[in-house]
DOPALUM-215511 format. One record per residue (C-alpha): y, x, z. Coordinates in steps of 0.001 Angstrom, whole numbers, padded with zeros to 6 digits, always signed. Layout:
# residues N
YXZ;...
# end
This chain:
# residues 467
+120048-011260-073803;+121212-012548-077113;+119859-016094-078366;+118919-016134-082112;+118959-019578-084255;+116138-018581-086978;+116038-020866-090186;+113075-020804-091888;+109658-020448-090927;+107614-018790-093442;+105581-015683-093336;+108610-013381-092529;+110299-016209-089965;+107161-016645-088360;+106422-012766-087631;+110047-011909-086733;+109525-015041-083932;+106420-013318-082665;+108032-010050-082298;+111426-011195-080570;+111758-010958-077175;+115340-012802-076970;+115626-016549-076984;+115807-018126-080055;+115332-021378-081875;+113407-021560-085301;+114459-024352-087940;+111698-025490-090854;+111749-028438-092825;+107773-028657-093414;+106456-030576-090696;+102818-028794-090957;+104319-025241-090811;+106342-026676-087840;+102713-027512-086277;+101409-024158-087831;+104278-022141-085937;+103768-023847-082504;+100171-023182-082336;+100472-019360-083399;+102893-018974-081467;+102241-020750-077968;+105299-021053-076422;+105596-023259-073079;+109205-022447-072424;+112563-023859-073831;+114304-021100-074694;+112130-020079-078104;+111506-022870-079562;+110602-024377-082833;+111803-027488-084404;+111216-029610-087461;+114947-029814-089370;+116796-029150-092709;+118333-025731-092466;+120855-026432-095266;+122313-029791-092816;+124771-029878-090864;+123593-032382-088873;+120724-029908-088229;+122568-026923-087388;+125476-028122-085559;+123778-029531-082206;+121839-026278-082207;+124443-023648-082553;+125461-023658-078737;+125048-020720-077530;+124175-018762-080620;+124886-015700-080672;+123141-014454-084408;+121677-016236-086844;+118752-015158-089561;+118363-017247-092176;+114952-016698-094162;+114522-019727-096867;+112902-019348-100292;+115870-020485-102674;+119299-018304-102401;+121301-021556-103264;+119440-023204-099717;+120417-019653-097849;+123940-019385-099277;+124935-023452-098003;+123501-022624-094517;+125190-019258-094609;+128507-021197-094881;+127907-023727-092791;+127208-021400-090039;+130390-019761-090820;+132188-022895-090239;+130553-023263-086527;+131296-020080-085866;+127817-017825-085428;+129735-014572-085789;+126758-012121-086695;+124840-013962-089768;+121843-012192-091800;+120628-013632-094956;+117606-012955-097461;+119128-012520-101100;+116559-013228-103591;+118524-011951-106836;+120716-008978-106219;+123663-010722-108828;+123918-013077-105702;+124911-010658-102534;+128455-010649-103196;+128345-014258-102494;+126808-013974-099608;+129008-011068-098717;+132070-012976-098827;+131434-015562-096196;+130931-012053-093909;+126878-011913-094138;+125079-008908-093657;+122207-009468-096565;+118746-007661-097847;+117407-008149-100984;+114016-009668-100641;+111337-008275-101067;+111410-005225-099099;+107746-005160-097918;+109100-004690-094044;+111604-007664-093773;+110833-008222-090262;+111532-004579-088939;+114602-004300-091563;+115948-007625-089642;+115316-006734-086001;+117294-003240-086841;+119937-005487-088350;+119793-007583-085063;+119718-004572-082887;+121374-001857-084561;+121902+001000-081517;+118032+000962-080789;+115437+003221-081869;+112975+001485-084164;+109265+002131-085461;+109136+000718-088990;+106173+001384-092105;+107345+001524-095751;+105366+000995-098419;+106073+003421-101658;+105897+001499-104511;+105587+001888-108461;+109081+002524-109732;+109937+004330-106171;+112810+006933-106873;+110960+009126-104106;+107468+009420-106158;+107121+013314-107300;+109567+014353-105097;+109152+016261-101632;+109750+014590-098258;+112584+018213-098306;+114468+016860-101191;+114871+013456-100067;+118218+012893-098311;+116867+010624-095334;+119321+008793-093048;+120562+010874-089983;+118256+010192-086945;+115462+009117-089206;+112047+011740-088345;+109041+010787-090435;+106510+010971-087875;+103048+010420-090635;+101807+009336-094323;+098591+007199-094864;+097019+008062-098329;+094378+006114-099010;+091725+006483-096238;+093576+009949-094810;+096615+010397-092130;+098745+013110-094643;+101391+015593-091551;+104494+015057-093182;+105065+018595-094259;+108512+019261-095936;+106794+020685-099241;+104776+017247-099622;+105305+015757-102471;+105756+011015-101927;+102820+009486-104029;+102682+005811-105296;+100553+003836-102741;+101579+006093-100055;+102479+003567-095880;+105522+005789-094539;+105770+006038-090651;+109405+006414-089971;+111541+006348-086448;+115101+005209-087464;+118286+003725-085621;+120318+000534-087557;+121299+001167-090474;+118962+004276-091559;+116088+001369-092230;+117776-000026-095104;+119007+003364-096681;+115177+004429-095849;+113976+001840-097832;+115964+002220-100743;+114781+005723-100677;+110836+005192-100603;+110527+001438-101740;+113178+000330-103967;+111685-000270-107453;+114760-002637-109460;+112502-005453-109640;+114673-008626-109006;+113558-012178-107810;+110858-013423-105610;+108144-011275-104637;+105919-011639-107299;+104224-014566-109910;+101275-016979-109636;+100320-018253-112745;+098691-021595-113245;+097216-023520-116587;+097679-026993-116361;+095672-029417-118533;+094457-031940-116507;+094336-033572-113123;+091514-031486-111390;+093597-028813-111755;+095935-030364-109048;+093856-028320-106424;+094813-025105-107878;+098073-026402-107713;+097796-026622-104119;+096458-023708-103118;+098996-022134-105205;+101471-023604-103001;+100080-022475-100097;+100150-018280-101223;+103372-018975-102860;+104832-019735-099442;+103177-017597-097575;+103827-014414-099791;+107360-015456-101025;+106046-016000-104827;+107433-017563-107427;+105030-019793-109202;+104581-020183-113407;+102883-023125-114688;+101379-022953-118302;+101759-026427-119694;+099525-027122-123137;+101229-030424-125390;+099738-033356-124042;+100119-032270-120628;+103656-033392-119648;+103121-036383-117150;+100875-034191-115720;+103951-031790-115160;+105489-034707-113157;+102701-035223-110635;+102657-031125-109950;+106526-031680-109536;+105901-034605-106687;+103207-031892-104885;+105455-029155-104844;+107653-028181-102260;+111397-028062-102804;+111520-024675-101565;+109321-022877-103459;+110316-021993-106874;+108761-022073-109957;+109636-022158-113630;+107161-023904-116634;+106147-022509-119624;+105315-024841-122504;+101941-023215-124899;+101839-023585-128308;+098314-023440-128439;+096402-027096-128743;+093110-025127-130192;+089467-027159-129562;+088014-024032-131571;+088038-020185-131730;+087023-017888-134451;+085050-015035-133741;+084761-012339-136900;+084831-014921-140164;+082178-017255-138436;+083374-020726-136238;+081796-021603-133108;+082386-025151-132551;+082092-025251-128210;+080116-028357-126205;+082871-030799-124404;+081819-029169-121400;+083036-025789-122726;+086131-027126-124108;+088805-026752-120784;+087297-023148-119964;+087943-022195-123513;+091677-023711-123689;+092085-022200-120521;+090811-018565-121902;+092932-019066-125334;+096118-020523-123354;+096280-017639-120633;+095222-014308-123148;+098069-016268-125715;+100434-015784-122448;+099820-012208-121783;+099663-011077-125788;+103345-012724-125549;+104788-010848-123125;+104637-013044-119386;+106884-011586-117103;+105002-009804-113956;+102233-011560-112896;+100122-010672-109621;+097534-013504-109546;+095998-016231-111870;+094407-019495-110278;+091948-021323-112034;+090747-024771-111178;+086474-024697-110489;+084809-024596-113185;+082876-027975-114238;+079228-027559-112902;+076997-028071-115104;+073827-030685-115005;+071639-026810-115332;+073437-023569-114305;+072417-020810-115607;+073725-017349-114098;+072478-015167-116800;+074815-016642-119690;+077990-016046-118994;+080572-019023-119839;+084022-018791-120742;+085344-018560-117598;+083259-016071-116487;+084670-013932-119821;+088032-014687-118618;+087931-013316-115351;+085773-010288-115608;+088140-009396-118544;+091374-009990-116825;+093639-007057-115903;+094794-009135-113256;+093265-010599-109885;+091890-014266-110782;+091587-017090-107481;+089232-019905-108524;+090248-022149-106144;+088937-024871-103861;+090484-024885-100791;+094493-025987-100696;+095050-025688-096440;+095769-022414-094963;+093324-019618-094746;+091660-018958-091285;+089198-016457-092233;+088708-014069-095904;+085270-012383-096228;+085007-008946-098670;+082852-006420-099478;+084007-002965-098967;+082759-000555-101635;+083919+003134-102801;+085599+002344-105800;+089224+001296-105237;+090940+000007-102139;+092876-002595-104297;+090947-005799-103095;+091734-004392-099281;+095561-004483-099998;+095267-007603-101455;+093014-008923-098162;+095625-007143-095836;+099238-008506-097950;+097087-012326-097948;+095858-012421-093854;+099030-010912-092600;+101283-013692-094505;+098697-016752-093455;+097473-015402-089813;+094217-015295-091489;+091046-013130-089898;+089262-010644-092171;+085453-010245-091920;+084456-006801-093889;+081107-006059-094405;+079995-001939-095750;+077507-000376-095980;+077050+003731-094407;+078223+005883-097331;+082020+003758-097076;+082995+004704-094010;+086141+006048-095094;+086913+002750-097150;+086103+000852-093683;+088501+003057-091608;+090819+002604-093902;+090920-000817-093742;+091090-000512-089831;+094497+001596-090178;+096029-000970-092341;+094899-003995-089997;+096455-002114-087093;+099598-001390-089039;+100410-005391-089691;+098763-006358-086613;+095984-008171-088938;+092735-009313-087001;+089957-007545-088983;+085549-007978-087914;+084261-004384-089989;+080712-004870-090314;+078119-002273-091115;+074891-003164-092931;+071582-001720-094023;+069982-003838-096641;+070881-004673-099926;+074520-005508-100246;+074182-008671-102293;+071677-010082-099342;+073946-009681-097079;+077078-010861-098446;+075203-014189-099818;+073664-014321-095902;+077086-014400-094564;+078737-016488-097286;+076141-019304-096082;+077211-018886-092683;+080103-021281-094219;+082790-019423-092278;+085130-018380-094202;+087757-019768-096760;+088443-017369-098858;+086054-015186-100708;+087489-011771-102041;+084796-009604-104375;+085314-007010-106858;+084555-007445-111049;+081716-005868-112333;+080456-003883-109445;+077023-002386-109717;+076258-002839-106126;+076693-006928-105888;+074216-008516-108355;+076257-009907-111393;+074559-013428-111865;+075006-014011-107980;+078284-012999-108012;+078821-015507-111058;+076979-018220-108657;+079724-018647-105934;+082587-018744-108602;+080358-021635-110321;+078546-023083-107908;+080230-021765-104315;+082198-024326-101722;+084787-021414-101199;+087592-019991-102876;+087072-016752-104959;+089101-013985-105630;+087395-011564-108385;+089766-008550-108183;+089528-006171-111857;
# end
């Protein structure tokens, strides 16, 4: 058996600890992941262990590297990975795989004799255990992504890796035999035996896109201290899905900047974007509307983030918004600013309230898109979280759907079928006070629009309003 020193224990450290069967050792500097890790996991015995460290320090590494026969080293910032790359080199670990967040860095990594993937991949932990073990047979599931070189092409002109059989395709809600005249569609899970190296040549075939850098952006407005929570939360996904957070800073708001920088984690990376827009007002046609105090953060919040698009933002997969201010009267049939924002964004918007860890997401499963069940899936897998899914009859397929995916990433998943009216139900179960996370679509006919408007006002949870 070979014993494995793992530093860093975030979503991909975590899973690739569940799945070995090998001793091994797990290093993470965040003393509540550390907690996190040894509950999920559950280990009684010595020989896989986890441990609260710096995996950059010597001091660290050094009494731990007895033994050691490979090390995986999994932390958020390349400059952390590279200085723990070398200093295992200089206690000897002889087999050494690294995550490379920017592609411009692998030589670097390459010359103290790493073997490196470029992060993200969508399948780190099966690309690692082939790199780990690379004379056995191994199951892996590949995404096919926008950008994919292997989109309108046949699975017969695609030059796969020798020993690699594609053994199905998931489309949606239907299991596609992998024909040789069927043409690779964006969206499309890949079911692929392969031996060592033929998973990384696999996955530059189906998933490589040439987007470079961390998996992703989460983009936050800051204005004032309640926003801190959203700053939190934000932490939380950014480290569980390997994100890169943005901040949107309006003038004025610059000690604020300084608080958000004392929150944050070392690890997880962000950059800051500085607004030019200070507007109290907004013009709509030639007539002013002058807005009620109340009204005033929404609305700098609405100018400051559409001002961020119009200007070109680089890739952005979520917005989080602090909660809204409730009002002394709420009412759900005039839609505030907020409420404009979101069910006019082209991008998913979290109004958040909870900053720990998710346990449990609720959603409603309708017939319209399966982009909130991706987004459910890519969130529970990364946080351990458990999925309650409620559907009614007539989306059956959406619900079995959501089963296949659950079973591919081993997510814990409660499908729930209903008769009544949807928004009954969903409201019956939010009350239940259950879940953390709330995950609904914009604008659906089926879920009664001032209700839905309710729990992103007036809710205890965290909302995710997918477009």
């Amino acid at each position: 058996m070979m014993r494995i020193l793992i530093i860093g224990g975030g979503s991909v450290g975590g899973k690739l600890a569940t799945d070995l069967r090998d001793p091994f050792v797990l290093v993470e500097s965040d003393p509540s992941r550390v907690w996190e890790l040894r509950e999920m996991l559950g280990f009684d015995d010595d020989s896989r262990n986890v441990v609260h460290g710096d995996g950059t320090s010597r001091e660290t590494l050094e009494p731990l590297s007895n033994d050691i026969e490979a090390a995986v080293v999994l932390m958020n910032r390349d400059s952390e990975n590279l200085e723990a790359v070398s200093t295992l080199k200089e206690l000897g670990i002889k087999k050494i795989i690294a995550r490379v967040n920017r592609s411009e860095n692998m030589a670097r990594f390459m010359e103290f004799g790493a073997e490196v993937f470029l992060h993200p991949t969508g399948y780190e932990e099966g690309l690692i255990r082939t790199m780990l073990y690379p004379d056995t047979k191994h199951a892996i599931q590949i995404f096919v992504r926008e950008g994919s070189p292997a989109i309108g092409r046949s699975i017969r002109e695609l030059e796969l890796p020798e020993g690699t059989v594609i053994g199905s395709i998931l489309r949606e809600d239907r299991l596609i035999p992998p024909e040789p005249s069927l043409v690779i569609q964006n969206g499309d899970l890949i079911a692929l035996d392969t031996v060592g190296s033929g998973a990384r040549k696999a996955w530059r075939i189906f998933s490589r896109t040439g987007r470079i850098g961390p998996s992703g952006h989460i983009l936050i407005p800051l204005s004032r201290e309640r926003d801190l929570t959203a700053v939190k939360e934000g932490e939380m996904l950014a480290k569980s899905l390997g994100s890169e957070m943005i901040f949107i800073v309006r003038p004025g708001s610059e000690e604020l900047l300084k608080t958000v920088g004392g929150f944050i984690s070392k690890r997880i990376p962000f950059k800051v974007i500085h607004s030019n827009n200070s507007t109290r007002e907004m013009m709509e046609g030639s007539r002013r509307i002058s807005w009620e105090r109340k009204e005033r953060h929404e609305m700098e919040l609405m100018s400051i983030l559409e001002e961020h698009m119009r200007e070109g933002a680089p890739h952005v997969d979520l917005v989080i918004l602090p909660p809204p201010s409730k009002p002394p009267i709420y009412f759900p049939f005039l839609p505030q600013s907020i409420d404009r924002l979101i069910e006019g964004s082209p991008i998913p918007v979290l109004v958040s309230r909870n900053p720990k860890t998710y346990r449990r997401i609720l959603m409603y499963i309708h017939s319209r898109s399966t982009q909130e069940i991706n987004i459910a899936i890519e969130i529970a897998r990364t946080t351990g979280a458990r999925i309650t899914a409620l559907y009614k009859r007539p989306n059956r397929k959406r619900a079995q759907y959501l089963q296949r995916f659950a079973q591919v990433y081993r997510v814990e998943v409660d499908i729930v079928r209903f008769a009544g009216n949807p928004t009954v139900e969903l409201i019956k179960e939010v009350k239940r006070n259950l879940h953390d996370l709330i995950l609904l679509k914009s604008n659906l006919k089926e879920l009664q629009t001032s209700q839905m408007r309710r729990l992103v006002h007036l809710g205890e949870r965290s909302v995710i309003v997918v477009p």
